[in-house]
N, C-alpha and C positions, 0 to 999 in steps of 0.2 A: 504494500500500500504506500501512496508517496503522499504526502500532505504537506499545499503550500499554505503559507499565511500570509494573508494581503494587506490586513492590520485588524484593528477593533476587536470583531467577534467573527471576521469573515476569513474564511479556510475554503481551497478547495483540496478533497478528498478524491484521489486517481484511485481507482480499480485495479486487480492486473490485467484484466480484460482493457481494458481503456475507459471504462466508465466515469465520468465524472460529477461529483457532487458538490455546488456549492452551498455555504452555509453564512448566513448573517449578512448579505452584501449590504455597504452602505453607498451614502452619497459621497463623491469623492471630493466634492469643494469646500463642504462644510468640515471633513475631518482632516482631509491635508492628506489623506493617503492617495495614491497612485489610481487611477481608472484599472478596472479588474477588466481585462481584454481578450482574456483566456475564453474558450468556447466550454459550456456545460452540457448535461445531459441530464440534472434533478437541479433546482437551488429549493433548498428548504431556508423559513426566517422564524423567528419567534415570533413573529409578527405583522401586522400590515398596515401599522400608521407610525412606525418608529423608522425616522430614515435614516439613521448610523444603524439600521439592524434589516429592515424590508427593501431594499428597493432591486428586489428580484429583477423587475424590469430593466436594468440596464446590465444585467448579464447576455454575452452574446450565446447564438447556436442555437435558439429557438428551446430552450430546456422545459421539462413538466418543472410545473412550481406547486409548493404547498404550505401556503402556512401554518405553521404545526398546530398553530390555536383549532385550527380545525380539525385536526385528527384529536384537542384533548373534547372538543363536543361529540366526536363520532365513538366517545368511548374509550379513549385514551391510543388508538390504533386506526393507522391507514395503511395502507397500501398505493403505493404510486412511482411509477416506471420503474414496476418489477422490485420497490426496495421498501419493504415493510417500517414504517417509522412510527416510534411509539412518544407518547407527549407527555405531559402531565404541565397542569397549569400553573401560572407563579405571578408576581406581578411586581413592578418595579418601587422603586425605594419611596417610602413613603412622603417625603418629605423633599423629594426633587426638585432643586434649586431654578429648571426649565420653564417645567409644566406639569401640566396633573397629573399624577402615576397612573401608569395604565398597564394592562393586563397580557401577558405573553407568557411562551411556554418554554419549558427546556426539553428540549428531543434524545431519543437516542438510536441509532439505527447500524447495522453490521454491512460489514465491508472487508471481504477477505479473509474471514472468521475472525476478525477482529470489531469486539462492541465499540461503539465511538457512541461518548457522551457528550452533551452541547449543552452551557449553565445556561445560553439566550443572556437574556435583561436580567435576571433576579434581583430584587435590590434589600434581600430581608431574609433573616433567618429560617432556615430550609425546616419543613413540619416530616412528622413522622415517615409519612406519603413519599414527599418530596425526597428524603434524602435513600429512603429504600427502593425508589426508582433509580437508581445509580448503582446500585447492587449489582455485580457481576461486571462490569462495563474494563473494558483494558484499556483505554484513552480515552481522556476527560479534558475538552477541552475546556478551563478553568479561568472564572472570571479572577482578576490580579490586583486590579486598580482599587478598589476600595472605595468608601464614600458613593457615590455615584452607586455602587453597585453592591451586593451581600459584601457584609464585613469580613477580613480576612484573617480575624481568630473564626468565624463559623467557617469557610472554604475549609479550612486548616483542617477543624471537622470532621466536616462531610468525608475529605481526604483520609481524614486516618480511620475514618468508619468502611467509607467501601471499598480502599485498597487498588486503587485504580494502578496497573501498571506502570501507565505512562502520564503524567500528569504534565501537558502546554500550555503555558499562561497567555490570556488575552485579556483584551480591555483594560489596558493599563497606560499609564501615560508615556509618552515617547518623544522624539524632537519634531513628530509630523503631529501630534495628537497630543498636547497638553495643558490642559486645563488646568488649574493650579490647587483642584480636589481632589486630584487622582493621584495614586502613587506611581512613584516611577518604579520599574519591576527590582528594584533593592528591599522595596520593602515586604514585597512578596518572599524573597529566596530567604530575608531571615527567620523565618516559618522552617529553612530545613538545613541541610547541613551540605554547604553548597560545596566543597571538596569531596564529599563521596556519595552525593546524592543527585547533584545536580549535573545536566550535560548542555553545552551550548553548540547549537545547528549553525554560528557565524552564516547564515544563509536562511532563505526565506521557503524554501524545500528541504525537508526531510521522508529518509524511507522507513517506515517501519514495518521490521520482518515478522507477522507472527509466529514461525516457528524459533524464536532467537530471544521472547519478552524480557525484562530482566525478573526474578525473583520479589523483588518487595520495589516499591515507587520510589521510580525517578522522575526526574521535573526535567521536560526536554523545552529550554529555551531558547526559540526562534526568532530570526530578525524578521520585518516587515516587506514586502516586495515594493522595490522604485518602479519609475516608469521602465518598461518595457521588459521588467522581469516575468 
């Protein structure tokens, strides 16, 4: 499986088939990251009125879209181009210094027999439900930045509860993306023990092998894609 990170909460997920899966796209003016130019074949969002996390529509390649909000009303499960994705509802931080907090989902869905986990928006302490939907998952992609989003003694949490293999921080502040509430990802790594816990992808593509996982979670952290990466 190859998984690049565009920045925010947006990742595309390669198949080894060639499949590809975007997740979270945003607007590219408002957050300073690079236009996502790559062709898809699914984009799933948490959402459909958040545009640092919906704007499926400027994904190229004509892709099925689904926002997960709808697989958590159809029962917490959909089905769409061939890739079963399962939801569960959450809703952003109470107190959002933008606009009214509103309602999105976190997904999770398999890819190469490997579970991929997606936190979306969260911006609040995960309930019973919420955090044993994460249960079993081998990569978690993991909101970082704080404030704006679930605190990160709870991620820390959630993390030591379901033992996620691979743990990629997103949503966190950066030199394209900094708002001056968000943590820049230092504050995240000191949650673990960044010499023999932590691995740095210097790059905005990584492969991950399932037959090769590590044993107990690592935090694999990745750079953002520039133009025309």
């Amino acid at each position: 499986m190859k998984l690049k990170w565009y920045g925010q909460a947006a990742f595309m997920i390669t198949r080894a088939d060639g499949f590809r899966i975007v997740t979270d796209p945003y607007t590219p003016h408002e957050l300073g990251y690079a236009p996502m130019l790559d062709e898809a074949d699914l984009v799933l969002t948490s959402s459909d009125d958040d545009s640092a996390h919906c704007r499926s529509d400027l994904i190229l390649g004509n892709p099925a879209t689904l926002n997960t909000l709808e697989a958590v009303k159809a029962g917490g499960r959909m089905d769409i181009a061939g890739v079963e994705v399962l939801a569960v509802e959450a809703m952003e931080i109470e107190d959002h210094p933008l606009h009214e907090p509103g309602a999105n989902a976190m997904y999770r869905f398999e890819v190469d027999g490997l579970q991929i986990g997606h936190m979306g928006d969260i911006g609040n302490d995960l309930n019973q439900k919420q955090t044993a939907f994460f249960e079993g998952v081998d990569v978690l992609l993991t909101l970082a930045g704080g404030q704006f989003t679930t605190h990160l003694d709870e991620v820390k949490r959630l993390i030591d509860v379901t033992k996620p293999k691979i743990v990629v921080p997103m949503h966190f502040r950066t030199l394209c993306y900094k708002p001056r509430n968000l943590y820049w990802i230092e504050t995240f790594l000191s949650y673990f023990d960044e010499a023999n816990d932590v691995d740095f992808a210097f790059d905005c593509e990584a492969e991950i092998d399932p037959s090769n996982l590590p044993d107990q979670t690592r935090v694999l952290v990745m750079d953002y894609a520039r133009s025309g990466q």
